[in-house]
PLY file of the C-alpha trace (Angstrom):
ply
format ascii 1.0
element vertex 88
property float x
property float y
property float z
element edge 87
property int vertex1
property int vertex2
end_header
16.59 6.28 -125.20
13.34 4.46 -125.59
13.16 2.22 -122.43
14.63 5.71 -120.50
11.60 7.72 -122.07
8.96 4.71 -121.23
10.00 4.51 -117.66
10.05 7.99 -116.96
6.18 8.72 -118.44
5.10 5.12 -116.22
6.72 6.06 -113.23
4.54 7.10 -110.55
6.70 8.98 -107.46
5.30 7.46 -104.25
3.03 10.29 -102.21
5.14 9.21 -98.96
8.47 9.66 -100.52
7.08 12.61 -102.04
6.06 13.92 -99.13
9.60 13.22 -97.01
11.39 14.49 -100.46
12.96 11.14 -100.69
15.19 10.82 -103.80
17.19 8.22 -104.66
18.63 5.43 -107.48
16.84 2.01 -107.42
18.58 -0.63 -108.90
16.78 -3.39 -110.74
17.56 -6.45 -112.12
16.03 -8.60 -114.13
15.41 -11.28 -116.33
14.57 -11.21 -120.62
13.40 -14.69 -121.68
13.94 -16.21 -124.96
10.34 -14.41 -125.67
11.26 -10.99 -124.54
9.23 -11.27 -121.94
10.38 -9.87 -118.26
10.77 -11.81 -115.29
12.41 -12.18 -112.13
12.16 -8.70 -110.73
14.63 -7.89 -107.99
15.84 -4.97 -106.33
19.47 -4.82 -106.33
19.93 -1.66 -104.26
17.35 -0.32 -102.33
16.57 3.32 -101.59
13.33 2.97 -99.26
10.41 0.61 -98.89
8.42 2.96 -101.43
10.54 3.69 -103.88
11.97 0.14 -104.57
8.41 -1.34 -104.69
7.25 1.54 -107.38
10.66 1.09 -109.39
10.16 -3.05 -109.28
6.08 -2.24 -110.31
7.40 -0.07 -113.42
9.71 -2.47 -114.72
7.30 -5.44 -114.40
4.87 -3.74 -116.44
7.71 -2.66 -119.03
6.55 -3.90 -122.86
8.56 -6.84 -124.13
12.23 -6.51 -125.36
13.51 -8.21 -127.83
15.31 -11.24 -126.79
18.83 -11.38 -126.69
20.50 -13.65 -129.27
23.64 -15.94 -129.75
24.53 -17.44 -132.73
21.08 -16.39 -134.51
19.43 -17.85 -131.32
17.40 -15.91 -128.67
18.90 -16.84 -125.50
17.92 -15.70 -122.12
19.95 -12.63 -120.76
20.30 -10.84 -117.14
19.50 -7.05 -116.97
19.86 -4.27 -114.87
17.99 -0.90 -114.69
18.23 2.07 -112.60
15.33 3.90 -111.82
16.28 7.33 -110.66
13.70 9.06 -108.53
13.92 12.95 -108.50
12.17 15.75 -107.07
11.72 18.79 -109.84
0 1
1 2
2 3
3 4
4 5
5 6
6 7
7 8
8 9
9 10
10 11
11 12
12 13
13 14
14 15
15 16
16 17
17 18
18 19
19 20
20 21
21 22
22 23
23 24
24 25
25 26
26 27
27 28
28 29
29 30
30 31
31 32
32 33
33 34
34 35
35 36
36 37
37 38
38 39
39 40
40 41
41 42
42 43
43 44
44 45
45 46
46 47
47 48
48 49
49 50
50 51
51 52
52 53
53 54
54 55
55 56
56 57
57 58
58 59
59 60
60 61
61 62
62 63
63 64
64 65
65 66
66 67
67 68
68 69
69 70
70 71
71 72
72 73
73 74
74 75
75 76
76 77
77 78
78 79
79 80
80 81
81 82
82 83
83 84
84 85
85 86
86 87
């Protein structure tokens, strides 16, 4: 999908975790406002120090979603993410 595809080409693999061919899941979580916007980055499960701080970077920087609504009104929703580090 779209936000899979975005992630992927923003995601930078850390050069230490690179290095130790550390691979892992990161789970995110976050919040979309009423606006879309993103906020509230957390990392639900952590993989190492590197990796979670990349995976919480990316999905700060993610473009705007569209808000979530409820009866025709946006309405501010919880969201998680995993960000799946991989060595090719």
């Amino acid at each position: 999908d779209a936000m899979r595809s975005w992630i992927s080409q923003n995601l930078k693999y850390p050069g230490d975790a690179f290095n130790k061919k550390v691979k892992g899941t990161v789970d995110v979580g976050f919040l979309v406002t009423t606006a879309g916007k993103i906020k509230d980055v957390q990392v639900i499960k952590p993989v190492c120090p590197s990796l979670d701080a990349e995976a919480k970077r990316v999905i700060s920087i993610m473009p705007d979603w569209k808000p979530a609504t409820q009866h025709g009104k946006p309405v501010p929703v919880q969201m998680k993410v995993q960000v799946e580090f991989k060595l090719q």
